[in-house]
PAPAKOL-17067 format. One line per field, with one value per residue: residue number from 0; residue in three letters; x, y, z of N, C-alpha, C in turn. Coordinates in Angstrom, 2 decimals, decimal comma, always signed. Example, Ala and Ser with C-alpha at 12.3 -4.5 7.8 and 13.67 -1.06 7.14 Angstrom:
# residues 2
seq: (0 / 1) $
type: (Ala / Ser) $
nu: (+13,19 / +12,85) $
nv: (-5,69 / -2,25) $
nw: (+7,80 / +7,08) $
cau: (+12,30 / +13,67) $
cav: (-4,50 / -1,06) $
caw: (+7,80 / +7,14) $
cu: (+13,20 / +12,90) $
cv: (-3,30 / +0,03) $
cw: (+7,80 / +7,87) $
# end
This chain:
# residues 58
seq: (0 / 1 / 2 / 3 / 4 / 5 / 6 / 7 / 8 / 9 / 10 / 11 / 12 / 13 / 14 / 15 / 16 / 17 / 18 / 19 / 20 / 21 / 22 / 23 / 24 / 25 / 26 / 27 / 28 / 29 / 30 / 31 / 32 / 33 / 34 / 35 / 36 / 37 / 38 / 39 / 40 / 41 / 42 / 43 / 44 / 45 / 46 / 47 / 48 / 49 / 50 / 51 / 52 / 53 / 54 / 55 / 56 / 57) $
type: (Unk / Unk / Unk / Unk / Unk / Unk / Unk / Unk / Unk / Unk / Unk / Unk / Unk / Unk / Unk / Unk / Unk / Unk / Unk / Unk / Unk / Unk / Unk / Unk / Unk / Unk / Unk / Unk / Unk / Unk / Unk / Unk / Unk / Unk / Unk / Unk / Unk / Unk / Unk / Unk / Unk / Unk / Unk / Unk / Unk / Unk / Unk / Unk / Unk / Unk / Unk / Unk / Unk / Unk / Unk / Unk / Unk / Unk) $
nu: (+129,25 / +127,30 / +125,28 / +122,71 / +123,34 / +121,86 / +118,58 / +115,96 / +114,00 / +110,66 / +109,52 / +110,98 / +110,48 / +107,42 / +107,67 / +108,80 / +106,99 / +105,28 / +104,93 / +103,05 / +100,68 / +97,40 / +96,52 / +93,15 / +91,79 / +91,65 / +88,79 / +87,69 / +85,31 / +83,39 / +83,44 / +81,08 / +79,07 / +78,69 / +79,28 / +81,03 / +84,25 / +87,08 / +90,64 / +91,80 / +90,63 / +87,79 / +84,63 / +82,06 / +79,49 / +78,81 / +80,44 / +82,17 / +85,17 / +88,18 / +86,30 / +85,33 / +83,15 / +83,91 / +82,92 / +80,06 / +77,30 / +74,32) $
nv: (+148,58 / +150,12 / +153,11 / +155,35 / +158,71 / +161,31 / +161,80 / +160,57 / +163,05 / +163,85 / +164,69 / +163,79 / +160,78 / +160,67 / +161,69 / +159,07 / +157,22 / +157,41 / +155,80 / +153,73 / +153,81 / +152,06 / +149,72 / +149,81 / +146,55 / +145,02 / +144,43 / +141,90 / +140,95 / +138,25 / +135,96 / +134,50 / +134,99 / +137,60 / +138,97 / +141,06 / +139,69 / +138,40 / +138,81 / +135,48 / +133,77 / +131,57 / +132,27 / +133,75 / +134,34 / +132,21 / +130,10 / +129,38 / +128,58 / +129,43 / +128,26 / +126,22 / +124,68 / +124,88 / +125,17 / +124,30 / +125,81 / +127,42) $
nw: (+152,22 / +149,58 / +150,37 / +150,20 / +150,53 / +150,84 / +151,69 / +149,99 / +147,99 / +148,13 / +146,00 / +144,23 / +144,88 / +143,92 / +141,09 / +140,29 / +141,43 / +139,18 / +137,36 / +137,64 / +137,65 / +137,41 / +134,30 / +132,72 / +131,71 / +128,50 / +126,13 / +123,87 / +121,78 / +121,60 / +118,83 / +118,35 / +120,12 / +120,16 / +122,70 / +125,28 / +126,09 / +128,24 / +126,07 / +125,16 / +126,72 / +128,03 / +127,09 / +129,28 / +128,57 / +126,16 / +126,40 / +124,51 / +123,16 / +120,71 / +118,88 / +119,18 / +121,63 / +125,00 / +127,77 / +129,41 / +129,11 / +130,88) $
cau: (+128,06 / +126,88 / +124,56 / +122,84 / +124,05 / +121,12 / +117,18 / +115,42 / +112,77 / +109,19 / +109,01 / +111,62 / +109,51 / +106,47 / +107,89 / +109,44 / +106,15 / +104,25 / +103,91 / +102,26 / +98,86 / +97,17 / +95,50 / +91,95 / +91,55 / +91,23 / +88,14 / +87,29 / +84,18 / +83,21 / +82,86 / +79,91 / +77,68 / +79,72 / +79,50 / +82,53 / +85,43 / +88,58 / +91,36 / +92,51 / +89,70 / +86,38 / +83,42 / +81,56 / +78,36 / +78,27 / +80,99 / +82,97 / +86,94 / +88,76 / +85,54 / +84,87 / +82,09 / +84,65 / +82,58 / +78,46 / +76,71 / +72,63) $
cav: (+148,55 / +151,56 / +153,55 / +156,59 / +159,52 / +162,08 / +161,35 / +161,08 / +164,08 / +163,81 / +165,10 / +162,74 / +159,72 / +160,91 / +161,17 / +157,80 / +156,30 / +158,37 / +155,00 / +152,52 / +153,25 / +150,34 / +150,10 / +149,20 / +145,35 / +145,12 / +143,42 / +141,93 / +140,51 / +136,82 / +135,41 / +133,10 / +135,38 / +139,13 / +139,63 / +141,24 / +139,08 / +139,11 / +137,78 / +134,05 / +133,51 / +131,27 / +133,32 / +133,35 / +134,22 / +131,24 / +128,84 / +129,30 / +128,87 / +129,10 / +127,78 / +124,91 / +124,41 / +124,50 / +125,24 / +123,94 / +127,09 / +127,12) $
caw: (+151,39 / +149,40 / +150,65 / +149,64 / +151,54 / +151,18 / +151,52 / +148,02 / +148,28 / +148,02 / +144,74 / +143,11 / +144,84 / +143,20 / +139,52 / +140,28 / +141,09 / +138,33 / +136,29 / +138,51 / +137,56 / +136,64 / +132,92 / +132,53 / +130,61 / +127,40 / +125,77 / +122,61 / +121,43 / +121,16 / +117,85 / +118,78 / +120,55 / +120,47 / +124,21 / +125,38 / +127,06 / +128,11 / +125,36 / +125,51 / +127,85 / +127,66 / +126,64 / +129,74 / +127,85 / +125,35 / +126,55 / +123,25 / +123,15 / +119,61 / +117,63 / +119,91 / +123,32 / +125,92 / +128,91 / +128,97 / +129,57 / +130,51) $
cu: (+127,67 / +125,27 / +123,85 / +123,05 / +123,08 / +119,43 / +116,55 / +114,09 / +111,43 / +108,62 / +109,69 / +110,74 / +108,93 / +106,73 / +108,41 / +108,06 / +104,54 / +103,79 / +103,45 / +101,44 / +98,65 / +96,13 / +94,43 / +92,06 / +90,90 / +90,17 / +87,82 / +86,04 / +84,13 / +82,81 / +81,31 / +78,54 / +77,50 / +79,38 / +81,16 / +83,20 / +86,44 / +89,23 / +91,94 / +91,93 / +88,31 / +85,72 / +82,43 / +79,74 / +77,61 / +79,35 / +82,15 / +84,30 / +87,13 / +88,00 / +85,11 / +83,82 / +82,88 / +84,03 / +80,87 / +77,83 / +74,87 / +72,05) $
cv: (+149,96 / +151,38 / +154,86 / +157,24 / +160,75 / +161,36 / +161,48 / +162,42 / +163,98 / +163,70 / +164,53 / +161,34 / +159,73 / +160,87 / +159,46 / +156,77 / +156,82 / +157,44 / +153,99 / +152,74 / +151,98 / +150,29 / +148,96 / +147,59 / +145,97 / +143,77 / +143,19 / +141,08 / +139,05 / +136,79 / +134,81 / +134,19 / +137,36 / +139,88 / +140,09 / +140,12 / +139,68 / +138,27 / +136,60 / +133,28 / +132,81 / +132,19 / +133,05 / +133,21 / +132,87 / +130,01 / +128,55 / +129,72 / +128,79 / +128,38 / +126,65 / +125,36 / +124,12 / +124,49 / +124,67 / +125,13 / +126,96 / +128,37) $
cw: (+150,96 / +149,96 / +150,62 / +150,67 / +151,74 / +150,76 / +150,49 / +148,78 / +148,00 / +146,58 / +143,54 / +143,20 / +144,43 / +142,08 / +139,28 / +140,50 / +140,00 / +137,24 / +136,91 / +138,28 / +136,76 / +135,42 / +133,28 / +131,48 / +129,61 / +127,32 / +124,59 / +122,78 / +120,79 / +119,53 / +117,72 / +118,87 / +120,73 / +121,79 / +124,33 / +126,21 / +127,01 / +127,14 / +126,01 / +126,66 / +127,04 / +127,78 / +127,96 / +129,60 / +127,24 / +125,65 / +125,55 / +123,39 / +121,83 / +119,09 / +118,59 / +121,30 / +123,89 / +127,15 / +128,53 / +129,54 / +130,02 / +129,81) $
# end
């Protein structure tokens, strides 16, 4: 089985995990009521999916 033959170094691990940060959500703005949401998501503001009352809100 291969196997590596010298220890990676500190400073190669680190560029190697130099893109794992994690991005902030994106939000867009309801049609209905322009609270922010998240995309492809009920509006938890007004209840509003794609033009329709998907959820009953009070």
């Amino acid at each position: 089985m291969a196997t590596p033959k010298r220890r990676k170094t500190g400073s190669k691990m680190r560029m190697r995990r130099a893109h794992w940060r994690v991005s902030a959500p994106t939000y867009s703005a309801c049609p209905q009521c322009r609270a922010a949401k998240l995309p492809h998501r009920v509006c938890p503001n007004c209840g509003y999916y794609a033009g329709r009352q998907a959820v009953v809100t009070e």
